[in-house]
C-alpha positions in Angstrom: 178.3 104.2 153.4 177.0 102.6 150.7 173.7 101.3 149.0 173.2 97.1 148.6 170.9 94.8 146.9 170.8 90.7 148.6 168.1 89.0 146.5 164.5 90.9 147.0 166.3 92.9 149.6 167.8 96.7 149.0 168.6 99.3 151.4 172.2 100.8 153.1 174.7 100.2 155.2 177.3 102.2 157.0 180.6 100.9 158.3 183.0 102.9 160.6 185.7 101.8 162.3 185.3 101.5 166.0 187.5 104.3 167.9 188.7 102.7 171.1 189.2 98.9 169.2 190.0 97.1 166.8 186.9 96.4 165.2 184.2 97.8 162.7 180.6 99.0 163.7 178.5 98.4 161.2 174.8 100.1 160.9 172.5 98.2 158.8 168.8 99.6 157.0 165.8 97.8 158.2 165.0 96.7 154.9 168.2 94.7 155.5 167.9 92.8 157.9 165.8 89.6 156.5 169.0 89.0 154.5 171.3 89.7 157.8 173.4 86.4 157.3 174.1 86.9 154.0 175.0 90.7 154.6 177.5 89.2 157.2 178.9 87.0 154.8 179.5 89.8 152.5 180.9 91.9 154.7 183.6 89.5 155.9 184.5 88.6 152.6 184.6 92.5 151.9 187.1 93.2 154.8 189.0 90.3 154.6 188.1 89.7 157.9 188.4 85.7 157.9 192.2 86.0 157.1 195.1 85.6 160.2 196.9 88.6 159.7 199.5 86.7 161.8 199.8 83.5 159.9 200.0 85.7 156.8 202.8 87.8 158.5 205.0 85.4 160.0 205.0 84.1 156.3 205.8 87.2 154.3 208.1 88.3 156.7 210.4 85.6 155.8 211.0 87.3 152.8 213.9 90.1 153.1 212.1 92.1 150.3 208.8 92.2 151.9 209.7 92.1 155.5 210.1 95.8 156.0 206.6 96.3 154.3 205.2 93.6 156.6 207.1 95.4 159.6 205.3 98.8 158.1 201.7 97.9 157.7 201.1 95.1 160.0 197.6 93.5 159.9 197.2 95.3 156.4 194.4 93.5 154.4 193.3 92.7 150.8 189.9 94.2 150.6 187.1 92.0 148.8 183.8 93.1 147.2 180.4 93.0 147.7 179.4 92.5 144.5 181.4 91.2 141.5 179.4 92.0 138.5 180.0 96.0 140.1 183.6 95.2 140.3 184.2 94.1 136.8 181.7 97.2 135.9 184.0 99.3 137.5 187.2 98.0 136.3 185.8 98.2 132.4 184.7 101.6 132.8 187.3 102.8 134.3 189.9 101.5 132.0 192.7 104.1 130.8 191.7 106.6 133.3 192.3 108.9 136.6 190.4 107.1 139.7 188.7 110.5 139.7 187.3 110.3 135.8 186.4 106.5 136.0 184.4 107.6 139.6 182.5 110.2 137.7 181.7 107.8 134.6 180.7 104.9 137.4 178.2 107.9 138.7 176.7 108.6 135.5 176.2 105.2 134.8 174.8 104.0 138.3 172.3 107.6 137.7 171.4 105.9 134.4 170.5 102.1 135.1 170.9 101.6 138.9 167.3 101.7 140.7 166.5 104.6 143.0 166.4 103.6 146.6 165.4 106.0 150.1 168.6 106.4 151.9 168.9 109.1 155.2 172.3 109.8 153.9 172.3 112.7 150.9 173.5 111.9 147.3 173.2 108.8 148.4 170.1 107.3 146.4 170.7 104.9 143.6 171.3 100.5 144.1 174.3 99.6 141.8 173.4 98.5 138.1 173.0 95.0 137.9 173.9 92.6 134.9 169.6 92.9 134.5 169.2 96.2 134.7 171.6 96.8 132.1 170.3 94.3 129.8 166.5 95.4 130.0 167.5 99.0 129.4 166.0 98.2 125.9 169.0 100.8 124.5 
């Protein structure tokens, strides 16, 4: 569950895995859904969904020092973003520092410059900082 900006458009989405297959459900705020192609593309990147886990496998797997990893974690994926400029935010602030502390400082930082947004989920109310935001701050 997380909060989104594509362009104009900001709201939520909520991704679960699908108990009975192999797939993800993916629910989607209203505000949302003009930019619903572009949320797609994002989300495939995100998952790593347009990758052939078998192609990928059969390859590694040749490899005596990965096969037993491969044989371990079959269909295992690199997960992508949805946003670089948050990625590299999150990478420089959390530089030198427990997952935990660099979460916290990300928090902080998203409270400070990220713009409030209505979400049903609690605690859940602020878009990531953009490149903008940060830059206008005027500190």
């Amino acid at each position: 569950v997380r909060t989104i900006r594509i362009g104009r458009h900001r709201g939520w989405i909520a991704v679960f895995p699908d108990e009975h297959q192999p797939l993800l459900r993916v629910e989607v705020s209203p505000d949302l859904l003009p930019a619903l192609m572009q949320l797609r593309a994002r989300l495939r990147h995100l998952f790593d969904l347009d990758a052939n886990p078998a192609i990928i496998e059969a390859h590694l797997s040749a490899d005596k020092n990965l096969a037993s990893f491969i044989r371990a974690t079959p269909g295992l994926r690199i997960p992508g973003t949805l946003d670089g400029f948050e990625v590299a935010l999150r990478a420089v602030l959390g530089q030198q520092i427990s997952v935990k502390a660099a979460t916290t400082i990300y928090s902080r930082f998203a409270e400070f410059f990220g713009e409030k947004i209505k979400t049903p989920f609690e605690g859940l109310d602020r878009l990531p900082p953009t490149a903008e935001d940060i830059a206008s701050a005027g500190l």
